[in-house]
C-alpha positions in Angstrom: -90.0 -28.5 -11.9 -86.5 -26.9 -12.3 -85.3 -24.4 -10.2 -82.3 -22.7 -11.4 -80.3 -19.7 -10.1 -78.0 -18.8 -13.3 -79.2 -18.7 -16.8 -77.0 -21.4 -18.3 -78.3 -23.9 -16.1 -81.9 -23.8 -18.3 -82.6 -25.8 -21.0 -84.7 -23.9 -23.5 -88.3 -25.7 -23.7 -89.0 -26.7 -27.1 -92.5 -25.7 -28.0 -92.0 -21.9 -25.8 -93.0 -20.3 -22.8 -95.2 -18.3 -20.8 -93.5 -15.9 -18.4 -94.1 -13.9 -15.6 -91.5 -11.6 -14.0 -90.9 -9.8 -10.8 -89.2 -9.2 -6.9 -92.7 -11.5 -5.5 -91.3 -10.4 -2.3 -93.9 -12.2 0.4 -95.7 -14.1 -2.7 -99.1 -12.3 -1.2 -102.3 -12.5 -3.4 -101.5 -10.3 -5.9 -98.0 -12.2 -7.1 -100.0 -15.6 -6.6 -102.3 -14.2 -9.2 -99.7 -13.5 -11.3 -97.9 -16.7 -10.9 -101.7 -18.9 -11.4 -102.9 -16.7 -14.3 -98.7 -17.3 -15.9 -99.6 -21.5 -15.1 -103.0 -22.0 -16.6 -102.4 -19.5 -19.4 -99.1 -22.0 -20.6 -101.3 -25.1 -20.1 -103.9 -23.7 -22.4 -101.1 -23.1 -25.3 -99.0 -26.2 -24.7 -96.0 -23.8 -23.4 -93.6 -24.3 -20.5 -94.8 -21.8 -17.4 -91.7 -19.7 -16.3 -91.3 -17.7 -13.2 -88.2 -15.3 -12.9 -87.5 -13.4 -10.1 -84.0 -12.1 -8.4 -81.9 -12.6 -6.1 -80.7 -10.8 -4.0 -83.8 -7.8 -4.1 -82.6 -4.9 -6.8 -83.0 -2.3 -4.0 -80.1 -4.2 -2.3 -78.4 -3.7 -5.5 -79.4 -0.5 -6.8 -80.4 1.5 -3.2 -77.0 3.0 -1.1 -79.6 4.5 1.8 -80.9 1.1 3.8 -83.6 -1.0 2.6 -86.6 -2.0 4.2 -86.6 -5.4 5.3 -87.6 -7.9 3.1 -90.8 -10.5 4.0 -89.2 -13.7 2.7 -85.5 -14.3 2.3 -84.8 -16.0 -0.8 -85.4 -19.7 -0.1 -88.9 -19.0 1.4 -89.8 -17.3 -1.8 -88.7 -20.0 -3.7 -90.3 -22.3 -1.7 -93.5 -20.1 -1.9 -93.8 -19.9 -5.7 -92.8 -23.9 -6.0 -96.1 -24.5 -4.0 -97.7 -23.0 -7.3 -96.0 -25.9 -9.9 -94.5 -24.0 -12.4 -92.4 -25.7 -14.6 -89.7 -23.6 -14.4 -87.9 -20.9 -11.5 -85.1 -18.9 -12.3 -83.9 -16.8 -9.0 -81.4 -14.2 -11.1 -78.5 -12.8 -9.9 -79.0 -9.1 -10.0 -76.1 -7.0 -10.5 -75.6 -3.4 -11.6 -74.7 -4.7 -15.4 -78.2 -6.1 -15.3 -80.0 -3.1 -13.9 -78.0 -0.9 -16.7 -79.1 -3.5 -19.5 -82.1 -1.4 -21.5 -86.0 -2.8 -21.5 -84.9 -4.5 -25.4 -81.4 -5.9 -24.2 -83.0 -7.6 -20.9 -85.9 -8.9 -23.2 -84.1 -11.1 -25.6 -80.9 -11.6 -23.2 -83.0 -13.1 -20.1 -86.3 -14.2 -21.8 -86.5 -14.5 -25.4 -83.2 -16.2 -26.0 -83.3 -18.7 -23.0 -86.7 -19.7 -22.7 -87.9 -18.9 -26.2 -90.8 -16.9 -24.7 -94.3 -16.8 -26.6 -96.3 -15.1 -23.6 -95.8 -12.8 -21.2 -98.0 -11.8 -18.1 -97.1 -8.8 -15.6 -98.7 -6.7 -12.8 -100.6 -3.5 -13.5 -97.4 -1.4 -12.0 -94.4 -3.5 -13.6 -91.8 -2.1 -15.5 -87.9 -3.7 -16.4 -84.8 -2.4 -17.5 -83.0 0.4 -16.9 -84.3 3.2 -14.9 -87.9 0.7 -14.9 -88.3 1.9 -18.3 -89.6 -0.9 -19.6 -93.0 -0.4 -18.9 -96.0 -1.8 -20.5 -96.4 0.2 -23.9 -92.7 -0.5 -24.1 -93.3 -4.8 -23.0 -96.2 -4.6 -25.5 -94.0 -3.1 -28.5 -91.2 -5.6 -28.2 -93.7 -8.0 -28.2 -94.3 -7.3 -32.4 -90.7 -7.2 -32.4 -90.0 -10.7 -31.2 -93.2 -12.1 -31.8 -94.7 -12.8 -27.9 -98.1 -11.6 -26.9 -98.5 -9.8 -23.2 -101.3 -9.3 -20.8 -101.3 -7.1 -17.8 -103.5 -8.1 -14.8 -105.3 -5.7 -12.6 -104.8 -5.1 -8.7 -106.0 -7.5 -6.2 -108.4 -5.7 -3.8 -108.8 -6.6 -0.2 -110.7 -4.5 2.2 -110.6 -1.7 -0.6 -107.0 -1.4 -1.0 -104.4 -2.8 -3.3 -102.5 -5.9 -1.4 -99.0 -4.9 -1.8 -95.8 -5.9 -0.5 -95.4 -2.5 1.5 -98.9 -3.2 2.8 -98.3 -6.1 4.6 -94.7 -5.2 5.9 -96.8 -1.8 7.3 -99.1 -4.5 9.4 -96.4 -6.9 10.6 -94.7 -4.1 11.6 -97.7 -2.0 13.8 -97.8 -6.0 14.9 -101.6 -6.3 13.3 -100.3 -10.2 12.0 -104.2 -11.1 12.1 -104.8 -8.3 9.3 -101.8 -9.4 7.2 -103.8 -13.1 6.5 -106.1 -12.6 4.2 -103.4 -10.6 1.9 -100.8 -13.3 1.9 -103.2 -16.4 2.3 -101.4 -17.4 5.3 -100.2 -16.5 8.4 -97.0 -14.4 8.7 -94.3 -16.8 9.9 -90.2 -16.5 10.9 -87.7 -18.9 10.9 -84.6 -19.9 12.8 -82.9 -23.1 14.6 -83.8 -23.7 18.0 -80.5 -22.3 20.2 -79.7 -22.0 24.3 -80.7 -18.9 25.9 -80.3 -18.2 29.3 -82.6 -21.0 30.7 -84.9 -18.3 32.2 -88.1 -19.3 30.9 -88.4 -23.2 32.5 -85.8 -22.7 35.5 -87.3 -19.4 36.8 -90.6 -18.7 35.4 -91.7 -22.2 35.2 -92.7 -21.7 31.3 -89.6 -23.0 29.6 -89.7 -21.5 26.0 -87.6 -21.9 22.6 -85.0 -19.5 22.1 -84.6 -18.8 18.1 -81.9 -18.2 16.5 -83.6 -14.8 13.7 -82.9 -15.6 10.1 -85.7 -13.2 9.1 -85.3 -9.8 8.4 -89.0 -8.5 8.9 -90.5 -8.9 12.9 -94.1 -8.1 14.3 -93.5 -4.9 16.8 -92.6 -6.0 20.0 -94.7 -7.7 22.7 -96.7 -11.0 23.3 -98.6 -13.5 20.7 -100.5 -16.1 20.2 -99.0 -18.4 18.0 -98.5 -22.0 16.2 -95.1 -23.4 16.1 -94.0 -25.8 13.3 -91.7 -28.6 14.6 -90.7 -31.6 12.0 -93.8 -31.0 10.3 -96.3 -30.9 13.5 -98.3 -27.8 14.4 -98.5 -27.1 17.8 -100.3 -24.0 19.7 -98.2 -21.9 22.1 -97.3 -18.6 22.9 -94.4 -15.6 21.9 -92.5 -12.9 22.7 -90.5 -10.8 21.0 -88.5 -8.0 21.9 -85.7 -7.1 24.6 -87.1 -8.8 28.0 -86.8 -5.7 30.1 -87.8 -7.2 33.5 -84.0 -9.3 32.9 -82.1 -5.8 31.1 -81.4 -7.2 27.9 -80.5 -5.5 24.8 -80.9 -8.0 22.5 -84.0 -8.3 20.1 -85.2 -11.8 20.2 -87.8 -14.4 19.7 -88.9 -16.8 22.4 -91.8 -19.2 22.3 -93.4 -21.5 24.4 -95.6 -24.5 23.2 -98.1 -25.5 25.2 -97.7 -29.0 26.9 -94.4 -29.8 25.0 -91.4 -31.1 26.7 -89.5 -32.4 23.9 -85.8 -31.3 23.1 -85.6 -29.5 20.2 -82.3 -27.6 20.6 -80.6 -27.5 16.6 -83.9 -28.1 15.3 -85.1 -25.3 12.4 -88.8 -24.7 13.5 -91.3 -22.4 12.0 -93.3 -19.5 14.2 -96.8 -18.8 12.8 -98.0 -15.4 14.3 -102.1 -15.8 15.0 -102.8 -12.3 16.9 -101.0 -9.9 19.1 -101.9 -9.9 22.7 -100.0 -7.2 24.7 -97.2 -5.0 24.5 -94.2 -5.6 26.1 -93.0 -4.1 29.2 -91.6 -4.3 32.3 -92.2 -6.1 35.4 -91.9 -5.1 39.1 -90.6 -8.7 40.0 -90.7 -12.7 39.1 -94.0 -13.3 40.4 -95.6 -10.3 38.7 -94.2 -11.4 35.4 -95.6 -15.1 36.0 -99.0 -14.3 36.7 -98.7 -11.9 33.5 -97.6 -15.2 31.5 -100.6 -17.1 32.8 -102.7 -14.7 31.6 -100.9 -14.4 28.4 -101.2 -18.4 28.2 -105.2 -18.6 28.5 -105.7 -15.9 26.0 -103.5 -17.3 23.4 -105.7 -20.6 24.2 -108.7 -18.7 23.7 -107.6 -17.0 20.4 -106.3 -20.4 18.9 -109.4 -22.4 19.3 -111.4 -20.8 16.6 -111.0 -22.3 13.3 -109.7 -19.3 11.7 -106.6 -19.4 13.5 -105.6 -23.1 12.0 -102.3 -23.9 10.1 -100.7 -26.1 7.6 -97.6 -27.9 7.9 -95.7 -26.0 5.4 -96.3 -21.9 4.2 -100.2 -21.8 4.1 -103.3 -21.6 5.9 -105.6 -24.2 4.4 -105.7 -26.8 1.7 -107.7 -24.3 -0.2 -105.3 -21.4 -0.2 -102.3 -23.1 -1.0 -102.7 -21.4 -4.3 -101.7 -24.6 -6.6 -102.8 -24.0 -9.9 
């Protein structure tokens, strides 16, 4: 597999490829489609499977007003479609001299001249070049041109609605991180090395928790969850807050978690918080002792929600062997 973030760094395949092309922000059910259909489609031709996305997000480029934010940043993505074996990953540097290149001029410049591209599969809604008018009437004329076939694959449907990458930042968001599983195959997850906070959770409460230090740009809404936490490549149960800590004043967002019957130091480590189901909201407590009994509470229902099956997680980005999504 080559994974390549600048177009001379690609060696053209001899015999041709297949391609598939988009943002894949999250890499839910509907871009693993894409990216499964794009691997067995080159296997069945003898081509080279190509996946091109960009980086950073066009709206980022193209957008003045503030984006939402993303689901994955940029090495999670990658990381994401790699689990899918394609042979080749280009992560593009988007510019505005891209974005103003017309459907034709991004055709041969980014795909037909680099990768010699004989096939090309996209989503029901995509369109490239400028203005997105590239759609796929457009796709499907160049293709005579240039001499590469196209198909377009339909929706995936789950609980009667299209997954989409608004969709699931809409549930993480409202905090429903149960909801958002079956549309990504996996359980919503954030990053971030393991730093010092104020010692509060084991010297006062008696719950000492791992303070993160937030890579992602996309949180569950506030308040407590039952989670698993993945530390050098062991999943452990435990549970999370996130938000402000109001009992203590602070006005700082922030992620704190506390695995269950874990006493190793971890400080500098990067860990990975898997978020199960949302228990509470957050709020404010008249005291220490009211906000530990809370937390013991908080402890036996995460315990609760964790033991059923469902709620199990892979080492890595997936939920079970049989959703990795490996073509």
């Amino acid at each position: 597999m080559i994974i390549a973030k600048a177009i001379d760094k690609i060696i053209k395949p001899h015999n041709g490829a297949c391609v598939t092309i988009g943002n894949f922000d999250g890499v839910h059910k509907g871009h693993q489609k894409l990216i499964c259909s794009t691997c067995q489609k080159a296997k069945e031709l003898g081509l080279a499977s190509v996946v091109v996305t960009f980086d950073p997000h066009p709206l980022r480029v193209l957008v003045n007003s503030k984006t939402p934010p993303f689901i994955t940043l940029t090495s999670q993505k990658l990381e994401l479609i790699a689990q899918h074996n394609p042979d080749i990953i280009l992560a593009l540097n988007f510019t505005k001299e891209i974005a103003a290149l017309s459907p034709e001029e991004f055709i041969k410049e980014f795909l037909i001249d680099p990768f010699g591209m004989k096939e090309m599969v996209v989503g029901y809604d995509y369109a490239l070049g400028k203005a997105r008018s590239g759609n796929y009437e457009i796709l499907a004329k160049l293709g005579g041109k240039y001499g590469y076939g196209i198909e377009r694959l339909e929706p995936v449907i789950i609980d009667d609605a299209v997954v989409s990458s608004s969709r699931i930042r809409d549930l993480v968001t409202e905090g429903n991180v149960w909801d958002v599983r079956p549309l990504l195959g996996r359980f919503y997850q954030v990053r971030g090395e393991v730093v010092h906070g104020m010692n509060r959770g084991g010297r006062l409460l008696g719950f000492p928790t791992a303070n993160i230090k937030l890579e992602d740009e996309l949180f569950p809404k506030k308040g407590v969850y039952a989670i698993r936490v993945e530390v050098d490549g062991d999943v452990r149960p435990g549970v999370a807050n996130i938000g402000k800590n109001p009992t203590f004043g602070n006005d700082a967002l922030s992620v704190e978690a506390h695995i269950f019957d874990f006493s190793e130091n971890i400080y500098g480590k990067n860990i990975r918080v898997h978020f199960i189901q949302r228990i509470r909201s957050e709020r404010k407590f008249n005291g220490l002792d009211e906000l530990k009994e809370r937390i013991a509470i908080d402890i036996e229902l995460a315990k609760s929600i964790l033991s059923y099956p469902e709620s199990q997680v892979r080492p890595g980005l997936h939920l079970t062997e049989s959703e990795t999504g490996a073509c």
